[in-house]
C-alpha positions as CSV (number, residue, x, y, z in Angstrom):
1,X,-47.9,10.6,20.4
2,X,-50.8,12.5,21.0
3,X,-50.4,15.6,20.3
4,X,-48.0,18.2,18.6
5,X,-46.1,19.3,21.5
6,X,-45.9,15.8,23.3
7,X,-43.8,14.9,19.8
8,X,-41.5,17.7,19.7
9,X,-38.2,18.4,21.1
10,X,-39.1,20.3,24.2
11,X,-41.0,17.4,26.3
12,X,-40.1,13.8,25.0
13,X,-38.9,13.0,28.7
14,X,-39.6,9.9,28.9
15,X,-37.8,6.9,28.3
16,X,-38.3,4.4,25.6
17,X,-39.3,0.6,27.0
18,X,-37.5,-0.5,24.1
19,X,-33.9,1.7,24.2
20,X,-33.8,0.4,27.9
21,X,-34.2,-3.1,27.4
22,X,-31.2,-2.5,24.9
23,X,-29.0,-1.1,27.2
24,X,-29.5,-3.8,30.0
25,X,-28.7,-6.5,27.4
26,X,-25.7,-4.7,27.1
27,X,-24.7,-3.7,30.8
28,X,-25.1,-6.9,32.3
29,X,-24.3,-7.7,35.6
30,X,-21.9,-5.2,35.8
31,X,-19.4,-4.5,39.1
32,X,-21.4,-2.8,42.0
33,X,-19.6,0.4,42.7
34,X,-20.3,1.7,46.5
35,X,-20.6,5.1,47.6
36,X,-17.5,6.8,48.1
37,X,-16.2,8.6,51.1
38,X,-18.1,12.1,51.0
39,X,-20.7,10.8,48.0
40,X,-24.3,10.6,48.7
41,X,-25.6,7.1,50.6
42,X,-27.5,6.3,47.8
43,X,-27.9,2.2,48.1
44,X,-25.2,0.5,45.4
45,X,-26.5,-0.7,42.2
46,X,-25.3,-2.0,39.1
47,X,-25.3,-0.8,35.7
48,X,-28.1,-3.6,35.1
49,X,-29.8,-2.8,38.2
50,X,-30.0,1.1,37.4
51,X,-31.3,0.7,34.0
52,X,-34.0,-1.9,35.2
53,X,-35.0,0.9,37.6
54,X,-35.4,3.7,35.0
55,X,-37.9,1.2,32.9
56,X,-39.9,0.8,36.1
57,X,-40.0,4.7,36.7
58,X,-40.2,5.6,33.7
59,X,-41.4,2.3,30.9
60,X,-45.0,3.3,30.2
61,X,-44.0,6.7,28.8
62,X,-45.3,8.9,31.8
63,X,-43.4,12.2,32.7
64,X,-42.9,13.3,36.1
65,X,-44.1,16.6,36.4
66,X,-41.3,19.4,37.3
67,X,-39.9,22.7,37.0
68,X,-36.3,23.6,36.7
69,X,-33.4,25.5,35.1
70,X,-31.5,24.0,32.1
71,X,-28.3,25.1,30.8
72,X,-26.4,23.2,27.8
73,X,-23.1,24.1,27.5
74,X,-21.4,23.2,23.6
75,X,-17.8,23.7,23.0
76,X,-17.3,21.9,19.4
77,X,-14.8,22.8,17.9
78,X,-16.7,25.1,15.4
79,X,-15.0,28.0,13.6
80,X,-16.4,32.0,14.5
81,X,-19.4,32.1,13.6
82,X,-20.8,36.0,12.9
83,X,-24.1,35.6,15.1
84,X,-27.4,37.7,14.5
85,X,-27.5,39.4,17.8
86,X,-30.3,36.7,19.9
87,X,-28.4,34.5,21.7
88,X,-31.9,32.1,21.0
89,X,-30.7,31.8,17.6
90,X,-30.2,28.1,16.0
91,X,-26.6,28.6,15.8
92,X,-26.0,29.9,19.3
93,X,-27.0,26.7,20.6
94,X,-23.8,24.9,19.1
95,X,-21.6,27.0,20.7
96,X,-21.6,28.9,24.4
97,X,-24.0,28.8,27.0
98,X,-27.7,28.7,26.7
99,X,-30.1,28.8,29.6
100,X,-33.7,27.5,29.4
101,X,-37.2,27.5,32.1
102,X,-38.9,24.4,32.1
103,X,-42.4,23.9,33.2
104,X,-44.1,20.3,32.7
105,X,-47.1,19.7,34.5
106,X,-49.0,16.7,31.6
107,X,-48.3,16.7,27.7
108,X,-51.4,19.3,27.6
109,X,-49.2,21.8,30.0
110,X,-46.0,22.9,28.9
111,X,-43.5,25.5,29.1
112,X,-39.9,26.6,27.3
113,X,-38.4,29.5,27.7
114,X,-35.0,30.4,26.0
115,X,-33.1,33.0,28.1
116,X,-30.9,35.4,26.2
117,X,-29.3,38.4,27.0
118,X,-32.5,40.8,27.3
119,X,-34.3,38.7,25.4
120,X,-36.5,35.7,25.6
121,X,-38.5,33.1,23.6
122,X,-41.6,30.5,25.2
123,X,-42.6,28.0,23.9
124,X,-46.1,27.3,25.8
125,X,-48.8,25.1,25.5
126,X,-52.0,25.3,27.5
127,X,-55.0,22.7,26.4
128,X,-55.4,23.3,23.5
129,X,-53.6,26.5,22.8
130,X,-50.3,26.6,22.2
131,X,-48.4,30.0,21.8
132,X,-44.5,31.1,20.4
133,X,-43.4,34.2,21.5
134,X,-40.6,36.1,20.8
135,X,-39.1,40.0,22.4
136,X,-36.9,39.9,20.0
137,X,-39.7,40.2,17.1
138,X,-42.3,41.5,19.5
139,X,-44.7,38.8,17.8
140,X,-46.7,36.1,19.9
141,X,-47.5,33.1,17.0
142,X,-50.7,31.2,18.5
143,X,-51.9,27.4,17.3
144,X,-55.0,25.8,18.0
145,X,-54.2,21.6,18.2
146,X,-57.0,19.1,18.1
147,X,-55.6,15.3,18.1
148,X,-55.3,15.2,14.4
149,X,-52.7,17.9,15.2
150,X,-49.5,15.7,15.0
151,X,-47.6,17.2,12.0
152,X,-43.9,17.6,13.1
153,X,-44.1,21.1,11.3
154,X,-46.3,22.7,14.0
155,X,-44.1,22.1,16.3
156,X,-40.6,24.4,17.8
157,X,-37.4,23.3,16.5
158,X,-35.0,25.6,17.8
159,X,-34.9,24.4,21.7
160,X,-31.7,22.8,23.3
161,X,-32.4,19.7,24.1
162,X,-33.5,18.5,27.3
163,X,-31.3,15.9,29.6
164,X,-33.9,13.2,28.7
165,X,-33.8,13.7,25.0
166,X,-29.6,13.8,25.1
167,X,-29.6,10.7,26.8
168,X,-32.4,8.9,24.7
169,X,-30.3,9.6,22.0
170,X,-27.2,8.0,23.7
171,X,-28.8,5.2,25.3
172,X,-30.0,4.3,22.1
173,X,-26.9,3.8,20.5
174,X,-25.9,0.8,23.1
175,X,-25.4,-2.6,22.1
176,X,-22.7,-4.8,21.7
177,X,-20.6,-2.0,20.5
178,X,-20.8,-0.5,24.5
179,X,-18.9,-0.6,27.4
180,X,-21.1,0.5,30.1
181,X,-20.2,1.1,33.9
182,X,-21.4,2.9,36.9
183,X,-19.1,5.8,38.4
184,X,-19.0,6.9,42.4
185,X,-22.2,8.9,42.9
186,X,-22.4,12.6,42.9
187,X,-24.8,15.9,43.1
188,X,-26.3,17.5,40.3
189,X,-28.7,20.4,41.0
190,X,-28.3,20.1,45.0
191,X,-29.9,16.2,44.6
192,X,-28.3,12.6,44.8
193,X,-27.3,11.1,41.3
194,X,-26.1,8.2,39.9
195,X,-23.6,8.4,37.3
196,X,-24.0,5.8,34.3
197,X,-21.1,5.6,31.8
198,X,-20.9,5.0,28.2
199,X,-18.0,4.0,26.2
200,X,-18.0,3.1,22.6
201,X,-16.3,0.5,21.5
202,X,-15.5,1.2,18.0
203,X,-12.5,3.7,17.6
204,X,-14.5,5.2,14.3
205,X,-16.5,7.0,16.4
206,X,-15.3,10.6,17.5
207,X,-17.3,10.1,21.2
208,X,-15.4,8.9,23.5
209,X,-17.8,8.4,26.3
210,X,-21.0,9.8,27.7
211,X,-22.3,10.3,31.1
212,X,-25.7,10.1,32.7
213,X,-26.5,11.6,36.2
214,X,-29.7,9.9,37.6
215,X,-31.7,11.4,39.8
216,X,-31.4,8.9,43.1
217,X,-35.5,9.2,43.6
218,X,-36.9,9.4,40.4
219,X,-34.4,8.7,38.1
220,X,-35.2,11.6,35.9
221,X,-31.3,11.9,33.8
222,X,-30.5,15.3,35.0
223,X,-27.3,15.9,33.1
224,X,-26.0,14.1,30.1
225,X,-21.9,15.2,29.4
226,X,-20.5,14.2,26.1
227,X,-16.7,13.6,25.5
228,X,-14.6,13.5,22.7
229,X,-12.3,10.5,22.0
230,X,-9.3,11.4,24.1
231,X,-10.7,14.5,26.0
232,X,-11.1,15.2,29.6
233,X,-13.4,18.0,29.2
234,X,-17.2,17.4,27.6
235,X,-17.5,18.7,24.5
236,X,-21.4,19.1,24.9
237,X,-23.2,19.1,28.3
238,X,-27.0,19.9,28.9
239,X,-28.3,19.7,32.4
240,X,-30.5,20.7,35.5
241,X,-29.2,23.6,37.2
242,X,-31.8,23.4,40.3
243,X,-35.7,21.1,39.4
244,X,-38.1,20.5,41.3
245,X,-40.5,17.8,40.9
246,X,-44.4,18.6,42.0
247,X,-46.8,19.9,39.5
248,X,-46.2,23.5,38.6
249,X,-48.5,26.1,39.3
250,X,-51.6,26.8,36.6
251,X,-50.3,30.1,36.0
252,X,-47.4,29.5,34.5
253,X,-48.9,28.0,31.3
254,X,-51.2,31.3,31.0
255,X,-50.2,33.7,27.8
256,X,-51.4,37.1,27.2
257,X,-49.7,38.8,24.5
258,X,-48.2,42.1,26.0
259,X,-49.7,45.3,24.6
260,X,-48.4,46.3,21.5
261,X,-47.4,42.7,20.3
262,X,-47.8,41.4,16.6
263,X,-50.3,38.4,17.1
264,X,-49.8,35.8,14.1
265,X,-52.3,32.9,14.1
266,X,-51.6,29.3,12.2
267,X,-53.5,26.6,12.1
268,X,-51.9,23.5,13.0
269,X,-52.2,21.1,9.8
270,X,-54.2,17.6,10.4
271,X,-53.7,14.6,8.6
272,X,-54.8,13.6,5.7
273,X,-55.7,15.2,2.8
274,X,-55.0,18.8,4.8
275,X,-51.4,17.6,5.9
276,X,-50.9,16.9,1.8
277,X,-52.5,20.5,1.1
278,X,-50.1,21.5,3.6
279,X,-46.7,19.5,2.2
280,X,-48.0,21.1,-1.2
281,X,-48.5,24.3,0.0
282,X,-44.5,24.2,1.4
283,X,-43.0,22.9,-1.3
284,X,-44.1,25.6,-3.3
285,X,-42.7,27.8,-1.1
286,X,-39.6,26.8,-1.9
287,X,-39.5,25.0,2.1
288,X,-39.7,21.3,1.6
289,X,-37.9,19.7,4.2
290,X,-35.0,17.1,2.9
291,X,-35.8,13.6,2.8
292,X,-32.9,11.5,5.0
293,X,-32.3,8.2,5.1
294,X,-29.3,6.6,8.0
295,X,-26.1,4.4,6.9
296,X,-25.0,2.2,9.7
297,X,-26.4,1.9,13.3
298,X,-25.5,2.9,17.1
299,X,-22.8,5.2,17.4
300,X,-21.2,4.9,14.0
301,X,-24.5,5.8,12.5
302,X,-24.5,8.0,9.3
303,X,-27.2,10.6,8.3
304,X,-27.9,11.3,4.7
305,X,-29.7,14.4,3.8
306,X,-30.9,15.0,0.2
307,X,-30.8,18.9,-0.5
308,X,-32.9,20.1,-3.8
309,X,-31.1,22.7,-5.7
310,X,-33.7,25.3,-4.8
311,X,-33.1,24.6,-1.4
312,X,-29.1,25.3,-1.7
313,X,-29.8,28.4,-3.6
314,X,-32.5,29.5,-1.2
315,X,-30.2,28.8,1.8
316,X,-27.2,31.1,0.1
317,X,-29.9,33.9,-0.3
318,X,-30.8,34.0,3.0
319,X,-27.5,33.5,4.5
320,X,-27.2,37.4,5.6
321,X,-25.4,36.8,8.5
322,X,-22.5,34.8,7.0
323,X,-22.8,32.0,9.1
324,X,-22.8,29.4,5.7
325,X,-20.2,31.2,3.8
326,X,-18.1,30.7,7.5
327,X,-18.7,26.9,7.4
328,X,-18.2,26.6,3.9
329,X,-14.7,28.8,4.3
330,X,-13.7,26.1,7.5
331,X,-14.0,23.4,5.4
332,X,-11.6,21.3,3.3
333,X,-12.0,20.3,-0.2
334,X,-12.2,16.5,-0.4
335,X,-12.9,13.8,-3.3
336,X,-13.3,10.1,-4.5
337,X,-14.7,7.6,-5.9
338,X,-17.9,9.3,-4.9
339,X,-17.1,12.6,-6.4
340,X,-16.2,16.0,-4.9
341,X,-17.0,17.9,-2.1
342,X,-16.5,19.6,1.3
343,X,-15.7,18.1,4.6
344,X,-16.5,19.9,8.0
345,X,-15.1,18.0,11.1
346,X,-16.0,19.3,14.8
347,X,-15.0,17.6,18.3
348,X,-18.1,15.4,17.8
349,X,-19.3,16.0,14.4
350,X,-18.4,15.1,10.9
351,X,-19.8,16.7,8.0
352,X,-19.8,16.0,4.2
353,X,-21.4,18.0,1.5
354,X,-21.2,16.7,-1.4
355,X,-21.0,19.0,-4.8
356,X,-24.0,17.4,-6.4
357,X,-26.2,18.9,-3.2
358,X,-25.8,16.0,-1.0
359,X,-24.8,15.8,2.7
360,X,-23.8,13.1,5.0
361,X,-23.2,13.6,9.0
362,X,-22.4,11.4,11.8
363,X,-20.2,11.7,15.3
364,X,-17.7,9.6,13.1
365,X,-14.3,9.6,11.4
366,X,-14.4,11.4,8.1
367,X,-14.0,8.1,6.3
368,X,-16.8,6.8,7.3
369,X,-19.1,9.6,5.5
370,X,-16.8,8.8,2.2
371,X,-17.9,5.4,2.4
372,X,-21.2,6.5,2.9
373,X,-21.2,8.8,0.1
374,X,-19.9,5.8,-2.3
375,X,-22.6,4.3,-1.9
376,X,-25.3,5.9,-3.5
């Protein structure tokens, strides 16, 4: 990647060569499914044919410029969770509704911005100048990047994703393991989709399908849904409200911090021996992130995280809201051969922590993450 921003969460629109080559190995030829009665006339294509045309739009890793409204929607199955009062908060986004503004006009121009009630948080990046501001704190954060700039840490972590980044992620779980088809086409955000559907295969995992809407020009994915085994409902959904796709004005990647504002400016670390400085620097704060490491593959795919101890007692310190000590109250007490823990289990999500500070998640049955944690 370039730079900072074009690797983070908020812009990674476009589609991998690779993750579609998969999923036309796996779609095949596939039964053509014609417009119904009252759908758009978009021309009738096959799963195959549809995922060959979202290489050719998409393949070399260029984003169509746009502007648009995205709202995720997340109904998981999570216990109350006290909240902090910004509905922009990290754990707001697993439950509820949360609206974003997207502005993409190259990787160099981008714009977030997290909609709460009466508050808001952008995300912007301009050139070279890349700003995080916040009304709830009043503070504007600013970072100068320069090509070296590609440390994951400079970059925001706390968006929604995007309907590109949901289906990446679920287009790169197809394979043999996938049942793919094409539904009747529909509307999303007033424009002409395709809907591509996947089902896995393996009854260990707790999805039980996903669905892509297409956009019938571009092919952008302008909603992703995600459905529990056995539910008619999506579990999680994140998707265009209204887009459009032309360049967006110059203007709306120009910050000024309002009067009054607390101005923080970091330097974005380089590579090298300042991105060791910098790993050094963190971990004596106390902030190294966990190293992970994944059990399995596609949608039975594990997640092992590796928490220090200081990083379990930090985490209790700072947990003034509650919002561990809620989790940790919702969850069962489990054991095996692989010791003694916690299990956490959502719609979608399964969660083990394990007493000796380690933690294993996956959109899987819970006795997949005890065989994960067996092994060692």
């Amino acid at each position: 990647m370039a730079s900072t921003f074009k690797s983070s969460r908020v812009v990674r629109w476009a589609v991998p060569v690779g993750v579609i080559a998969v999923v036309g190995a796996a779609a095949g030829a596939g039964p053509v499914i014609a417009a119904a009665q009252g759908s758009p006339s978009l021309p009738p294509k096959t799963a195959a044919q549809l995922i060959a045309a979202v290489q050719q739009a998409h393949g070399k890793g260029e984003v169509q410029p746009l502007s648009g409204t995205v709202v995720e929607n997340a109904s998981l199955g999570l216990p109350a969770l006290p909240g902090d009062g910004s509905s922009t908060s990290p754990m707001s986004l697993l439950s509820g509704s949360n609206t974003a503004r997207v502005w993409y006009g190259d990787e160099t121009h981008v714009r977030l911005a997290l909609l709460g009630t009466g508050s808001e948080t952008d995300f912007i990046r301009n050139g070279q100048d890349t700003w995080e501001w916040s009304s709830d704190q009043n503070t504007a954060t600013y970072r100068k990047v320069t090509e070296q700039a590609k440390r994951p840490e400079a970059a925001p972590s706390r968006t929604p994703m995007t309907p590109q980044q949901a289906a990446d992620q679920a287009l790169a779980a197809v394979g043999k393991t996938t049942e793919v088809r094409v539904d009747p086409t529909g509307h999303v955000a007033g424009r002409d989709v395709y809907e591509l559907v996947l089902t896995p295969k393996d009854g260990r995992s707790l999805i039980g399908r996903v669905r892509l809407a297409l956009d019938g020009k571009t092919y952008v994915p302008l909603r992703v849904q995600v459905f529990a085994r056995g539910a008619n409902s999506p579990a999680f959904q994140v998707g265009f409200t209204s887009v459009t796709f032309s360049k967006p004005a110059a203007a709306n990647f120009a910050f000024t911090p309002p009067a009054g504002a607390k101005v923080v400016r970091k330097d974005a670390p380089a590579q090298g021996s300042d991105a060791k400085a910098w790993d050094k620097k963190k971990a004596e704060a106390g902030h190294r992130t966990a190293d992970g490491s994944t059990i399995g593959t596609g949608w039975t795919a594990v997640k092992r995280l590796s928490l220090p101890q200081n990083a379990q007692q930090n985490a209790q310190k700072k947990d003034q809201s509650g919002i561990l000590s809620a989790l940790q109250k919702a969850a069962t007490p489990v054991s095996g051969s692989w010791g003694s823990g916690k299990l956490l289990r959502t719609k979608l999500v399964s969660v083990l922590l394990t007493d000796d500070g380690r933690v294993y998640v996956g959109a899987v049955t819970p006795d997949l993450l005890e065989q994960a944690a067996a092994h060692k």
